[in-house]
PDBQT receptor file of N, H, CA, C and O in Angstrom, charges set to zero:
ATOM      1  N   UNK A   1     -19.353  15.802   5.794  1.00  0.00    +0.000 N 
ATOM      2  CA  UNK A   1     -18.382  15.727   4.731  1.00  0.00    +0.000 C 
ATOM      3  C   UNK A   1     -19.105  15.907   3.397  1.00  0.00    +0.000 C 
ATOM      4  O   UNK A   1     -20.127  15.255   3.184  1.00  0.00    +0.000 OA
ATOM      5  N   UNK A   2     -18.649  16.716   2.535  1.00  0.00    +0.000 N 
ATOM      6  H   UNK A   2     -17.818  17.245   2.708  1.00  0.00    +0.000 HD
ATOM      7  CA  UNK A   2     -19.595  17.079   1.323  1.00  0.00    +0.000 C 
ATOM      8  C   UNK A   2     -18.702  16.097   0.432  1.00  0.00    +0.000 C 
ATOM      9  O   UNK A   2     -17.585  15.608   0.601  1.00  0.00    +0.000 OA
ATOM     10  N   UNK A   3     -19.602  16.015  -0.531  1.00  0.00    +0.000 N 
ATOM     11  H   UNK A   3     -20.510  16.412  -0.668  1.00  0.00    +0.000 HD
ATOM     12  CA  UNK A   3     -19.499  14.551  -1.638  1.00  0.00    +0.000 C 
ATOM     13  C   UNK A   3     -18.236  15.511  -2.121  1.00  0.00    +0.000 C 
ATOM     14  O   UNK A   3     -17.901  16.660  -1.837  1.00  0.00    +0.000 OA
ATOM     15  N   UNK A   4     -17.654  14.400  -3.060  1.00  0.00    +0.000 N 
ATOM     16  H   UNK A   4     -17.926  13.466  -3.292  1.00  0.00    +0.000 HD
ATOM     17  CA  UNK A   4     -16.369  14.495  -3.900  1.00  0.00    +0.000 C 
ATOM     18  C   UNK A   4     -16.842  14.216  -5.142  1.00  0.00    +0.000 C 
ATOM     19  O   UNK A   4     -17.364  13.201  -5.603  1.00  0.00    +0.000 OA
ATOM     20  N   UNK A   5     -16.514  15.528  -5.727  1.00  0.00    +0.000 N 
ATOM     21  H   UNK A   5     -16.090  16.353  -5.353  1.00  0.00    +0.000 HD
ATOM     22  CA  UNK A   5     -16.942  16.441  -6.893  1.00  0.00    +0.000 C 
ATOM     23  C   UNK A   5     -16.059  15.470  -8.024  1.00  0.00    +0.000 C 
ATOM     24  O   UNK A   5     -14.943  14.991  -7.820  1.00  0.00    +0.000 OA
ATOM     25  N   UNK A   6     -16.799  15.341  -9.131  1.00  0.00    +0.000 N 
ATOM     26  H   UNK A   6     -17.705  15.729  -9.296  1.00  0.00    +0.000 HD
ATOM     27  CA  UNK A   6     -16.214  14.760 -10.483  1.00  0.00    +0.000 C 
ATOM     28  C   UNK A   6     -14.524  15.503 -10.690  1.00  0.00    +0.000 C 
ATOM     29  O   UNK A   6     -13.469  14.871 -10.740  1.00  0.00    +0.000 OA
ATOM     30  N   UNK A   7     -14.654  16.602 -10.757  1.00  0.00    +0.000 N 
ATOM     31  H   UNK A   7     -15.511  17.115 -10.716  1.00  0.00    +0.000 HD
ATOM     32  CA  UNK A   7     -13.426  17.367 -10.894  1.00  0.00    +0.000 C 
ATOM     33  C   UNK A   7     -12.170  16.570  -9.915  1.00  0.00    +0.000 C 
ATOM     34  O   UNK A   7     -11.056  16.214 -10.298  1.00  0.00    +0.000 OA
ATOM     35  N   UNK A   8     -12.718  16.451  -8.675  1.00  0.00    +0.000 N 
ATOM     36  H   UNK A   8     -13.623  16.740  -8.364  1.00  0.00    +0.000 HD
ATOM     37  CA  UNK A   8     -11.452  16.266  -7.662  1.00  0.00    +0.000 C 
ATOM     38  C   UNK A   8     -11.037  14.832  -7.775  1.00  0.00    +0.000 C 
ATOM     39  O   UNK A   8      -9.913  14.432  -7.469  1.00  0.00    +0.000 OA
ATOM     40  N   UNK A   9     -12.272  13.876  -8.357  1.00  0.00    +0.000 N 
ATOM     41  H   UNK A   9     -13.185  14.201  -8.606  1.00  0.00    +0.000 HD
ATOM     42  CA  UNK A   9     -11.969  12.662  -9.025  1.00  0.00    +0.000 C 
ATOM     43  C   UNK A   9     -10.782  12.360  -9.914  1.00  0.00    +0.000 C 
ATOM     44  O   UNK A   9      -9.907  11.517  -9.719  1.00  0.00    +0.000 OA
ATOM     45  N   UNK A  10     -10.938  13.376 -11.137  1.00  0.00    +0.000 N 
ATOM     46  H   UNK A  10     -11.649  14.061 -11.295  1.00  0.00    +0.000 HD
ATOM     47  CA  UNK A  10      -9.826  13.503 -12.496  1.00  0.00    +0.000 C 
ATOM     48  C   UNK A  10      -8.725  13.915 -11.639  1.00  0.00    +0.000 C 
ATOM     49  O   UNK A  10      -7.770  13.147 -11.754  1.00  0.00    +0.000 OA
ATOM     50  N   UNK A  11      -8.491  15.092 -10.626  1.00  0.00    +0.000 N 
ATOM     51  H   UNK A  11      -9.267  15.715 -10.533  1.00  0.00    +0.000 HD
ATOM     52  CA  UNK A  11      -7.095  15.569 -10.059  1.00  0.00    +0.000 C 
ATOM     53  C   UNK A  11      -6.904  14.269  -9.365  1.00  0.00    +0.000 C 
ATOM     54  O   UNK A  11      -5.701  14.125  -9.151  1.00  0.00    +0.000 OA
ATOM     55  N   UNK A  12      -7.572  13.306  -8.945  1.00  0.00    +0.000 N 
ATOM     56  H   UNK A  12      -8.550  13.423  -9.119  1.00  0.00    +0.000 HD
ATOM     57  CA  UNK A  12      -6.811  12.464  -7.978  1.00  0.00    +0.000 C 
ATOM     58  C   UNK A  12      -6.090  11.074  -8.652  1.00  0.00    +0.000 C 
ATOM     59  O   UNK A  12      -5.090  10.406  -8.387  1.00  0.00    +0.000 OA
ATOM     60  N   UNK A  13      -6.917  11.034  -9.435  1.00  0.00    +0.000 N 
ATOM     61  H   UNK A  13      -7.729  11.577  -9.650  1.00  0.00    +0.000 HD
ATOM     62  CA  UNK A  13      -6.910  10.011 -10.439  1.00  0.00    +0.000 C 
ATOM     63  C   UNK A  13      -5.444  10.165 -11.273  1.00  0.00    +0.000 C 
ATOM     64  O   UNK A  13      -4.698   9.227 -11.553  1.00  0.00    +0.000 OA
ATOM     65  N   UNK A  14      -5.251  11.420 -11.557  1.00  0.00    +0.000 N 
ATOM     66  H   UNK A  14      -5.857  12.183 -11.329  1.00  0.00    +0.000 HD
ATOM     67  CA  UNK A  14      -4.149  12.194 -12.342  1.00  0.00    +0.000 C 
ATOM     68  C   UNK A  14      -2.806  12.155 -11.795  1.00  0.00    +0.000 C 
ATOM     69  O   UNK A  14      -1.733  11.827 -12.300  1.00  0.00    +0.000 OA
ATOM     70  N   UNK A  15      -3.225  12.698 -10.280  1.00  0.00    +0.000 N 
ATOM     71  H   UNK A  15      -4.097  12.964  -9.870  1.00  0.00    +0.000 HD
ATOM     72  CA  UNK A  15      -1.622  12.867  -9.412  1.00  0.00    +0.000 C 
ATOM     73  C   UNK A  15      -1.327  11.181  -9.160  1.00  0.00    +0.000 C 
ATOM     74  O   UNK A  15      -0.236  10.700  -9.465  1.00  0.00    +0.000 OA
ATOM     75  N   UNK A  16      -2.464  10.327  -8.551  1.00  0.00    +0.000 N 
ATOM     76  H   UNK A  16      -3.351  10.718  -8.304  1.00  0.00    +0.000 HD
ATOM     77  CA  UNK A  16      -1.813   8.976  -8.340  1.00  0.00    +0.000 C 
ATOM     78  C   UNK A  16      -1.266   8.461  -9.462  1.00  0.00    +0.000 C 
ATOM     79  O   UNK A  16      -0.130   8.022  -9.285  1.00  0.00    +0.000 OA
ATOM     80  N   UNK A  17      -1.686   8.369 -10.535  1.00  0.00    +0.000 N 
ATOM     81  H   UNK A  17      -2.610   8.725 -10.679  1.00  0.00    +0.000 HD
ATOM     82  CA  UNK A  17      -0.971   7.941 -12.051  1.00  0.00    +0.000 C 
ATOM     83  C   UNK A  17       0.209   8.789 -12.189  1.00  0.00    +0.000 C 
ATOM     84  O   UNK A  17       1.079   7.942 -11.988  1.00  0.00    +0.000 OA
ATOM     85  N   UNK A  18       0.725   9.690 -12.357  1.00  0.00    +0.000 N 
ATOM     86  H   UNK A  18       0.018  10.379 -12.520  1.00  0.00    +0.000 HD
ATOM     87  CA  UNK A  18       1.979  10.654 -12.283  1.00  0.00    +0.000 C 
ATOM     88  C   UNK A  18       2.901  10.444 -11.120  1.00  0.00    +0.000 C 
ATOM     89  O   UNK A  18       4.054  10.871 -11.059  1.00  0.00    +0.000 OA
ATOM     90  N   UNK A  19       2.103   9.546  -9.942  1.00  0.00    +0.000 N 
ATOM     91  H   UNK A  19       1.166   9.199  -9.991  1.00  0.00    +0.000 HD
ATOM     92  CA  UNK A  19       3.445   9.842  -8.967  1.00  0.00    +0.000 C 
ATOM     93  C   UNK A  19       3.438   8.355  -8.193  1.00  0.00    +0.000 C 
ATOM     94  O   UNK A  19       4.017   8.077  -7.143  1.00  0.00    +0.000 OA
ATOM     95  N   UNK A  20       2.673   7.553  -8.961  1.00  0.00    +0.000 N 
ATOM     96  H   UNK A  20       2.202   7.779  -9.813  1.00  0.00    +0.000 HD
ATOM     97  CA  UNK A  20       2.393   5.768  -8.093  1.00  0.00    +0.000 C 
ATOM     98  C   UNK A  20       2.903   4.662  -9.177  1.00  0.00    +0.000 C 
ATOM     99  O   UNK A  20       3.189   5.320 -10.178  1.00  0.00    +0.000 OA
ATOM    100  N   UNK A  21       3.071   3.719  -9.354  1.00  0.00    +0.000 N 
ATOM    101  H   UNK A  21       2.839   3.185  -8.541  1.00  0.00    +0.000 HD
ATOM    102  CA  UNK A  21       2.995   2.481  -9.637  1.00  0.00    +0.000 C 
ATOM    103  C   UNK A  21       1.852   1.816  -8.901  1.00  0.00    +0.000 C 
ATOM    104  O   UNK A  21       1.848   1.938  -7.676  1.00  0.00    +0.000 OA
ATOM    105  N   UNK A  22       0.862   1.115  -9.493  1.00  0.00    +0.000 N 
ATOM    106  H   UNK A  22       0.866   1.016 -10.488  1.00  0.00    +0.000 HD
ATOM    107  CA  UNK A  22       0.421  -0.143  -8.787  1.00  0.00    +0.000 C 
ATOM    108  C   UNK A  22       0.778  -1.416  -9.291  1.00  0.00    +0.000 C 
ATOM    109  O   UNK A  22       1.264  -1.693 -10.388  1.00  0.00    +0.000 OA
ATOM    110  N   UNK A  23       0.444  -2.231  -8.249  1.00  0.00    +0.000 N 
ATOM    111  H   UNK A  23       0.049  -2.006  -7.358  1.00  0.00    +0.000 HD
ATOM    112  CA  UNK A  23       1.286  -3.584  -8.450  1.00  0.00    +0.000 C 
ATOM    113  C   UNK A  23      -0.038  -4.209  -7.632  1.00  0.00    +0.000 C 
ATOM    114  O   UNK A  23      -0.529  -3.658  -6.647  1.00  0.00    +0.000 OA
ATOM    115  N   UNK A  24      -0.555  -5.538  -8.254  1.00  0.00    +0.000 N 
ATOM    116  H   UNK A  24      -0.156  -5.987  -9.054  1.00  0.00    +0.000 HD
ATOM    117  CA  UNK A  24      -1.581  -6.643  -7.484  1.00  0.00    +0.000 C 
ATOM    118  C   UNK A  24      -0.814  -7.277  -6.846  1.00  0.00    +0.000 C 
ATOM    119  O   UNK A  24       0.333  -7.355  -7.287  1.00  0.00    +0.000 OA
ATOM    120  N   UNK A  25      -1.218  -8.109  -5.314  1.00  0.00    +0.000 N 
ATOM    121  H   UNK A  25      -2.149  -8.046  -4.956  1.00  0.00    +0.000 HD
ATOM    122  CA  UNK A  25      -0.023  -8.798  -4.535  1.00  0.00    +0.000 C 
ATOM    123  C   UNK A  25      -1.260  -9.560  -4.840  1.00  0.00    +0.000 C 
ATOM    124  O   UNK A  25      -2.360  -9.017  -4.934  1.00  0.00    +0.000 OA
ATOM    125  N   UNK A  26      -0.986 -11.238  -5.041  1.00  0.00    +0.000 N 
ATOM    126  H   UNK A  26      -0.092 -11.679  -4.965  1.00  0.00    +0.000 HD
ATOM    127  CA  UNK A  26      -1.749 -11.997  -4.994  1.00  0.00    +0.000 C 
ATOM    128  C   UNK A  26      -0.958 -13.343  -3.505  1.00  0.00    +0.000 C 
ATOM    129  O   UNK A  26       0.172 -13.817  -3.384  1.00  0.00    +0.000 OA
ATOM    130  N   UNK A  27      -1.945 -13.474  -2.857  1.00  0.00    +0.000 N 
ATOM    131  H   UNK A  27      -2.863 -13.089  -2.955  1.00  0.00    +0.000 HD
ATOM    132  CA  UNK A  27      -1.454 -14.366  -1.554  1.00  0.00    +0.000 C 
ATOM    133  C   UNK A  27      -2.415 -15.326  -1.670  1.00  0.00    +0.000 C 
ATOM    134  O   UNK A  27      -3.107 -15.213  -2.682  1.00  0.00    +0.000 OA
ATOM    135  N   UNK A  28      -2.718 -16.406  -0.810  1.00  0.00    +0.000 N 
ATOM    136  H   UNK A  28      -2.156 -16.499   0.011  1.00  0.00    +0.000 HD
ATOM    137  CA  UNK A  28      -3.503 -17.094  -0.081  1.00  0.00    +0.000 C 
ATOM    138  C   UNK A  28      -4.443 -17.053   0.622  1.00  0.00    +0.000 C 
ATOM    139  O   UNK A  28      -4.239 -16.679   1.777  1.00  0.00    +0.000 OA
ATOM    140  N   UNK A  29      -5.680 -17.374   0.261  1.00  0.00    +0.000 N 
ATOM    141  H   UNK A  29      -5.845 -17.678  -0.678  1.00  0.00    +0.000 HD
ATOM    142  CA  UNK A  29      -6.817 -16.958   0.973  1.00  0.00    +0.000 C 
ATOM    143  C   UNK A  29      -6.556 -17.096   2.770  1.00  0.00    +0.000 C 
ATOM    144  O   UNK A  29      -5.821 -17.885   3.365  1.00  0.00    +0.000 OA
ATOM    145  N   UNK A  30      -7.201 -16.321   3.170  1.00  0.00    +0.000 N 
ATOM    146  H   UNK A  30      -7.798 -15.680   2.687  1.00  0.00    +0.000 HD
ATOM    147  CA  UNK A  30      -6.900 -15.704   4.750  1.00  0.00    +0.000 C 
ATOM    148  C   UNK A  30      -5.494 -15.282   5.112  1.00  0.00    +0.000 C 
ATOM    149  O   UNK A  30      -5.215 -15.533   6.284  1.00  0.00    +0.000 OA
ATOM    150  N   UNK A  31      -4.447 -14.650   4.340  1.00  0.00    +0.000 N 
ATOM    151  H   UNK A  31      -4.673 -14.446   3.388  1.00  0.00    +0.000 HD
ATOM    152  CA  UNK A  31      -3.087 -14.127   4.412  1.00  0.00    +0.000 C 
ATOM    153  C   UNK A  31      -3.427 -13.007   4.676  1.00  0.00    +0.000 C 
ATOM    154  O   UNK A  31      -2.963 -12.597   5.740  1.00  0.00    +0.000 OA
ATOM    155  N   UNK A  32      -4.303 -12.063   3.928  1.00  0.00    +0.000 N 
ATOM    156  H   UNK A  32      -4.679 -12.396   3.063  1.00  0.00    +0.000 HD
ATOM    157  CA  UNK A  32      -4.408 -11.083   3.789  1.00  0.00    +0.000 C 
ATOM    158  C   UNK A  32      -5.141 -10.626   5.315  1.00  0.00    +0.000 C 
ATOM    159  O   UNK A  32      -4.858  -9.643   5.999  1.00  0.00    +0.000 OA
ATOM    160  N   UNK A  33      -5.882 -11.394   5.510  1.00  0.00    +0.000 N 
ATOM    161  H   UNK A  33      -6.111 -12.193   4.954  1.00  0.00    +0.000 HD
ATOM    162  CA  UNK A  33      -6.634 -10.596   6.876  1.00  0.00    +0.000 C 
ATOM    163  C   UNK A  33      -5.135 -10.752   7.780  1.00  0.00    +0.000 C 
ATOM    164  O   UNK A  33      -4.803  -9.711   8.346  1.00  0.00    +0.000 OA
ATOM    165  N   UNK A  34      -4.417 -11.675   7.925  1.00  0.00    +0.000 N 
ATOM    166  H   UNK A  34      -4.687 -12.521   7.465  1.00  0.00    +0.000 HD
ATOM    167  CA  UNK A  34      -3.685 -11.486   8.566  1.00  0.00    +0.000 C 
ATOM    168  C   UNK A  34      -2.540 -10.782   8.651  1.00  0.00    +0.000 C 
ATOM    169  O   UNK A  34      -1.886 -10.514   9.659  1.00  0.00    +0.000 OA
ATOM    170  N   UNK A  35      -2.329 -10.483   7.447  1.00  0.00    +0.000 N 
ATOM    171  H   UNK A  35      -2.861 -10.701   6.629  1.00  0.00    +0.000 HD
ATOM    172  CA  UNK A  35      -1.412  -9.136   7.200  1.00  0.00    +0.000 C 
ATOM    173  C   UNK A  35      -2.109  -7.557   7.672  1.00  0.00    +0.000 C 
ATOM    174  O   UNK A  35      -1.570  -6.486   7.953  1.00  0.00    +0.000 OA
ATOM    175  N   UNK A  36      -3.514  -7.976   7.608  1.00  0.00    +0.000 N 
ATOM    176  H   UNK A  36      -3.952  -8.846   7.380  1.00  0.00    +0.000 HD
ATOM    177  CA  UNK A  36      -3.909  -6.423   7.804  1.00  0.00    +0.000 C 
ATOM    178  C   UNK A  36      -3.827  -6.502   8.927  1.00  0.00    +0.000 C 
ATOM    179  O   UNK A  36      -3.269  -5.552   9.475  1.00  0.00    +0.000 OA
ATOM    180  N   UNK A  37      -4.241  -7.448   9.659  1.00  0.00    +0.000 N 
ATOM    181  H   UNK A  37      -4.695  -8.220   9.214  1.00  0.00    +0.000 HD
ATOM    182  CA  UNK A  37      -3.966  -7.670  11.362  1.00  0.00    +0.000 C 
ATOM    183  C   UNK A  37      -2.781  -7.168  12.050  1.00  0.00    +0.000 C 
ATOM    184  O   UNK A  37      -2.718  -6.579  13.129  1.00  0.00    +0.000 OA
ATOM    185  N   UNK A  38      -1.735  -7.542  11.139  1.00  0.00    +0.000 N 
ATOM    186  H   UNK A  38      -1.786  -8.021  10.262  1.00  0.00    +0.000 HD
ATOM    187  CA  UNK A  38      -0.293  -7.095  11.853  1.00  0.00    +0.000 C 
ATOM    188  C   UNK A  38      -0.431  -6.079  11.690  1.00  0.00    +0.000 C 
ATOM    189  O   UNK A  38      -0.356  -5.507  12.777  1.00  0.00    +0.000 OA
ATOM    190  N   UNK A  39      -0.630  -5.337  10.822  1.00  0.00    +0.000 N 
ATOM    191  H   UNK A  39      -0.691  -5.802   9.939  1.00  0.00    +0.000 HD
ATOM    192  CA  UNK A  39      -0.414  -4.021   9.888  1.00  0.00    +0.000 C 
ATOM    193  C   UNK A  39      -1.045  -3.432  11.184  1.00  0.00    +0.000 C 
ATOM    194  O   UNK A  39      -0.342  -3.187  12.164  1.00  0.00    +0.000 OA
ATOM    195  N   UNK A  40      -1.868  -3.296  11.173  1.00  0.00    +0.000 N 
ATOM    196  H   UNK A  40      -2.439  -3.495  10.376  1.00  0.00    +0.000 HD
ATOM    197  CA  UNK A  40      -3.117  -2.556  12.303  1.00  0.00    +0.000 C 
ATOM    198  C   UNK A  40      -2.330  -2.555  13.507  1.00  0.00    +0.000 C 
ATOM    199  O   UNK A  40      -2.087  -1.469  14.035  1.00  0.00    +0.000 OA
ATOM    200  N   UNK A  41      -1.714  -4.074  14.229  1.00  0.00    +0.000 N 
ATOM    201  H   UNK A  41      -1.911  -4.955  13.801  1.00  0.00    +0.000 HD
ATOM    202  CA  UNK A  41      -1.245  -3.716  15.119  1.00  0.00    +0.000 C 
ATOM    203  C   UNK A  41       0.095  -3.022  15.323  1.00  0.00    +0.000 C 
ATOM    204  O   UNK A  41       0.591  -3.185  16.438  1.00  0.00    +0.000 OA
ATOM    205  N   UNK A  42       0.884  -2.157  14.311  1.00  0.00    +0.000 N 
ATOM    206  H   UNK A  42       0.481  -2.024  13.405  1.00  0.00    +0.000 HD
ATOM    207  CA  UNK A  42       2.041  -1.594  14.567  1.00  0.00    +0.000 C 
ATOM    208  C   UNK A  42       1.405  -0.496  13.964  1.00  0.00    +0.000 C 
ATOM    209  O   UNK A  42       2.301   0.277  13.627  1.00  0.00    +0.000 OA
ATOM    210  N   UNK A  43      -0.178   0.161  13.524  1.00  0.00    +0.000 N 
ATOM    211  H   UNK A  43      -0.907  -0.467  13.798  1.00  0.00    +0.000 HD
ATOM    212  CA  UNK A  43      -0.068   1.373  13.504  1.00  0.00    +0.000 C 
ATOM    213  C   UNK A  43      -0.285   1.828  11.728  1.00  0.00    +0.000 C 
ATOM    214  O   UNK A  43      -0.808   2.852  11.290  1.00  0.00    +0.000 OA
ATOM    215  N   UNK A  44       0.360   0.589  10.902  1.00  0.00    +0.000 N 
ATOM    216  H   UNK A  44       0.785  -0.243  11.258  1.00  0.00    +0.000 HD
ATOM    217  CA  UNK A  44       0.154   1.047   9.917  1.00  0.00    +0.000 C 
ATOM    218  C   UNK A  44      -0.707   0.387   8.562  1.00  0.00    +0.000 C 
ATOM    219  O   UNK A  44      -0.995  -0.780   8.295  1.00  0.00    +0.000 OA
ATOM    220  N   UNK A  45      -0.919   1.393   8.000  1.00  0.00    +0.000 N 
ATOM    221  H   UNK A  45      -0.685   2.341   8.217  1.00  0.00    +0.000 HD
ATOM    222  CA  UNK A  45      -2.168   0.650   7.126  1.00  0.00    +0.000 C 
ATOM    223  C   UNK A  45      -1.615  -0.312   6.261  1.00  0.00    +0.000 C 
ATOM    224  O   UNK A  45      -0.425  -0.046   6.092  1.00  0.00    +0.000 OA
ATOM    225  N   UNK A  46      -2.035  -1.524   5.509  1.00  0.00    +0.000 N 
ATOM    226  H   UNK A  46      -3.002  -1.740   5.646  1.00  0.00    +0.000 HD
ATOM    227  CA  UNK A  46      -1.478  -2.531   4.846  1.00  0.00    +0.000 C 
ATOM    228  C   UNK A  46      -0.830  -2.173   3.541  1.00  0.00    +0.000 C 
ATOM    229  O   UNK A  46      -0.190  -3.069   2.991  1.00  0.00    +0.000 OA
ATOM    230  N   UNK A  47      -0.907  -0.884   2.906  1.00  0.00    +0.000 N 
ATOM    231  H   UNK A  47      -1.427  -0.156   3.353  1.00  0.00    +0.000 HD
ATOM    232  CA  UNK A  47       0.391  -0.626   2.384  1.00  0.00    +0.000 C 
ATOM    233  C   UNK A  47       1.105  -0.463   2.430  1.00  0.00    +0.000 C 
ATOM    234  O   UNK A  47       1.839  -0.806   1.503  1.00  0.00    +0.000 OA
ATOM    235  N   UNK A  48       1.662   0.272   3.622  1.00  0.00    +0.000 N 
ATOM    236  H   UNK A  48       1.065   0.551   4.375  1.00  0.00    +0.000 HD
ATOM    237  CA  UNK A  48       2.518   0.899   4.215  1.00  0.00    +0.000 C 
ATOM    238  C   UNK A  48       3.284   0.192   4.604  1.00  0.00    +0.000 C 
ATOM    239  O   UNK A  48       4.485   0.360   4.389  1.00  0.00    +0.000 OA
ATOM    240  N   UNK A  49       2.779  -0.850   5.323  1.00  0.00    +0.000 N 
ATOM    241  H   UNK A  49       1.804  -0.987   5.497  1.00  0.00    +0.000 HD
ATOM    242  CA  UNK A  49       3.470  -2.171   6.271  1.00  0.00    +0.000 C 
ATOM    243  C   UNK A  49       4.224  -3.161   5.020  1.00  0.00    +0.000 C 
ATOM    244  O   UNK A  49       5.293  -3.655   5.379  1.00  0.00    +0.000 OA
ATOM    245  N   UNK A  50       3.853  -3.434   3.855  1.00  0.00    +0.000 N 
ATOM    246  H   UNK A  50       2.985  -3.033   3.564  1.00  0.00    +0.000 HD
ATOM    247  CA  UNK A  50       3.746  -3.794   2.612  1.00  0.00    +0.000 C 
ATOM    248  C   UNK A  50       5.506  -3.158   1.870  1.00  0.00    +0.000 C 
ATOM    249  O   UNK A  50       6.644  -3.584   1.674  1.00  0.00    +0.000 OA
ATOM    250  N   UNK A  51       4.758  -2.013   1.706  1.00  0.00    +0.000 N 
ATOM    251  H   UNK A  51       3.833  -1.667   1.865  1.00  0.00    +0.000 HD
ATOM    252  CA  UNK A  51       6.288  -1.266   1.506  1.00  0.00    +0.000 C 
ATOM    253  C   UNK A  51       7.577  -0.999   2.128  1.00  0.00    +0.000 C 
ATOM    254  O   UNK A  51       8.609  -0.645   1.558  1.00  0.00    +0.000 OA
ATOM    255  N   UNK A  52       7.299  -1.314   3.948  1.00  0.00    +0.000 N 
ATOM    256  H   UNK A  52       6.461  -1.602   4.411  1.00  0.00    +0.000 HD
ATOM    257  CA  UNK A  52       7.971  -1.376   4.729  1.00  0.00    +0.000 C 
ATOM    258  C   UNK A  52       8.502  -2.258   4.481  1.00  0.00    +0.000 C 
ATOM    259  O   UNK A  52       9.585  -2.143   3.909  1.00  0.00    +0.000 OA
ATOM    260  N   UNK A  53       7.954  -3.608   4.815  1.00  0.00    +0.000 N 
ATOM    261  H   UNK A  53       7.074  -3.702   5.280  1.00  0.00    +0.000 HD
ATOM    262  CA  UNK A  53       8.377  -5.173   4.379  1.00  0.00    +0.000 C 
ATOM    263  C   UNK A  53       9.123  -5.191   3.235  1.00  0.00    +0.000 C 
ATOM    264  O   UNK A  53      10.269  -5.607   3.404  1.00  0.00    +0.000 OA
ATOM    265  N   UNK A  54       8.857  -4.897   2.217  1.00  0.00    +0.000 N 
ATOM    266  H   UNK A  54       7.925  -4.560   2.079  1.00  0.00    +0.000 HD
ATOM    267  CA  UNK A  54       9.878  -4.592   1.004  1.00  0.00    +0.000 C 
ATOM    268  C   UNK A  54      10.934  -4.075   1.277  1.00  0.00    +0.000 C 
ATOM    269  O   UNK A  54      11.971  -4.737   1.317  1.00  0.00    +0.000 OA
ATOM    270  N   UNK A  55      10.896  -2.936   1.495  1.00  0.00    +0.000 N 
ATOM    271  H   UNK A  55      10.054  -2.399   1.462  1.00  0.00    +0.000 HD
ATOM    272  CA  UNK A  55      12.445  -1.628   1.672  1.00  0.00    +0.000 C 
ATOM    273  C   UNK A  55      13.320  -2.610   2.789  1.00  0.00    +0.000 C 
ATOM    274  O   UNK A  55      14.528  -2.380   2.739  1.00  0.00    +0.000 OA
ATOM    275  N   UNK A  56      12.997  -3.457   3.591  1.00  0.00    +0.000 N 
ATOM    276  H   UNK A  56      12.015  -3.644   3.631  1.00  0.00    +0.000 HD
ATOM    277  CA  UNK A  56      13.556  -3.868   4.564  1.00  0.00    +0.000 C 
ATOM    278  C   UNK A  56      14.109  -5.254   4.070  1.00  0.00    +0.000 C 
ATOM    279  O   UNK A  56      15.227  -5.682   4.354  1.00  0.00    +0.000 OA
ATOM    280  N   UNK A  57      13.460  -5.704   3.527  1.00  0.00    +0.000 N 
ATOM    281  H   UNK A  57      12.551  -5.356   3.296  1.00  0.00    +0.000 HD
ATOM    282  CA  UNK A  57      14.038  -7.215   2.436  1.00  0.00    +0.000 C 
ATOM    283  C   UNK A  57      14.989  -6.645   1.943  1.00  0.00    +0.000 C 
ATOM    284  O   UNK A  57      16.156  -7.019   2.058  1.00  0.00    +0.000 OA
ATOM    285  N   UNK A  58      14.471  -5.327   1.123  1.00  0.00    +0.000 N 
ATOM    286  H   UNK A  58      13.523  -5.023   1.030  1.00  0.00    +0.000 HD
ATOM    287  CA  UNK A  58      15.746  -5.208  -0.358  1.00  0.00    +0.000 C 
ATOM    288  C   UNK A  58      16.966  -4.462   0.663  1.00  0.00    +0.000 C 
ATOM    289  O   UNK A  58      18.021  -4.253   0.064  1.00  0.00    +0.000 OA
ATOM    290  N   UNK A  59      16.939  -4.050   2.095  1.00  0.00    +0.000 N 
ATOM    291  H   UNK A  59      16.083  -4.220   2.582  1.00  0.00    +0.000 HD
ATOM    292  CA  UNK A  59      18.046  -3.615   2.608  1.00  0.00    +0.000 C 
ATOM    293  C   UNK A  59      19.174  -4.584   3.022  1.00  0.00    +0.000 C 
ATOM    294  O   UNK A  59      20.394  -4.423   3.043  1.00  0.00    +0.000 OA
ATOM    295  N   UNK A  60      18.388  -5.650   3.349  1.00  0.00    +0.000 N 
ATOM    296  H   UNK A  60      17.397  -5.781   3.332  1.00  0.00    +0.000 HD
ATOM    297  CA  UNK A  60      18.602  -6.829   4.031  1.00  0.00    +0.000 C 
ATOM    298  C   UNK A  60      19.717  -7.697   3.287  1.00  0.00    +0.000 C 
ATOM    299  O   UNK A  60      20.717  -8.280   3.705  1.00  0.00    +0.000 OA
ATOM    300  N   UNK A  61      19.064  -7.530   1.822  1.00  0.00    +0.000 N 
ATOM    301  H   UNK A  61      18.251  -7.056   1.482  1.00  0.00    +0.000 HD
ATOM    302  CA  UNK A  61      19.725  -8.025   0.945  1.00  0.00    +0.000 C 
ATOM    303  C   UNK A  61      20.876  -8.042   0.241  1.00  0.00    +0.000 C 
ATOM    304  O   UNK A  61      21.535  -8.980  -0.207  1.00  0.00    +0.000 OA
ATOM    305  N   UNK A  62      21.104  -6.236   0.189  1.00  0.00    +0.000 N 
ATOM    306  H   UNK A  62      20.568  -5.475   0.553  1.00  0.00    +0.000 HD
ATOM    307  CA  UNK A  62      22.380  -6.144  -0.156  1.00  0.00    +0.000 C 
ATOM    308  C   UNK A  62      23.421  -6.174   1.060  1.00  0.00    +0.000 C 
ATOM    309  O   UNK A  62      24.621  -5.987   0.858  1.00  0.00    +0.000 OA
ATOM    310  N   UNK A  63      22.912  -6.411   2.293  1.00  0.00    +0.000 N 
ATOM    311  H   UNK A  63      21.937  -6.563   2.457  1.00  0.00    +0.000 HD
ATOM    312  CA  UNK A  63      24.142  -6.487   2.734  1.00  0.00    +0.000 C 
ATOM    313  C   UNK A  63      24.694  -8.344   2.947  1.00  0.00    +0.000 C 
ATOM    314  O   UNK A  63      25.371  -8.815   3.860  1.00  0.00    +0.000 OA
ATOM    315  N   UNK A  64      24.291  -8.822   2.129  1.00  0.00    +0.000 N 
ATOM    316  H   UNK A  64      23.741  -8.439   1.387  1.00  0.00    +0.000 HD
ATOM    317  CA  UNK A  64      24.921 -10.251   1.993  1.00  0.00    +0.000 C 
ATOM    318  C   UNK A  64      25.080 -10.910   1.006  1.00  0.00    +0.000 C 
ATOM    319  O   UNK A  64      25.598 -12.024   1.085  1.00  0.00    +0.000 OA
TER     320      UNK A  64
């Protein structure tokens, strides 16, 4: 794998700012391993599972 060039740094840096929000989740020490744990075991990486968990709350929600 050849190194990642300063240039492809600024494009990446650029598109995630133009097309992301970040947000810090702050939890409880040892939450997190265990979230990545679940995460891992259905396949998906701990953002993903993260955002899942969200979209599925806020679906959850409006229907009550």
């Amino acid at each position: 794998m050849s190194p990642v060039t300063e240039t492809h740094r600024k494009y990446t840096a650029a598109y995630l700012k133009a097309n992301y929000d970040d947000y810090k989740v702050r939890m409880p020490k040892g939450k997190r391993d265990q979230v990545k744990e679940h995460a891992k075991s259905t396949g998906e990486s701990m953002n993903a599972f993260i955002n899942r968990a969200i979209d599925e709350a806020m679906e959850r929600d409006k229907q009550t």
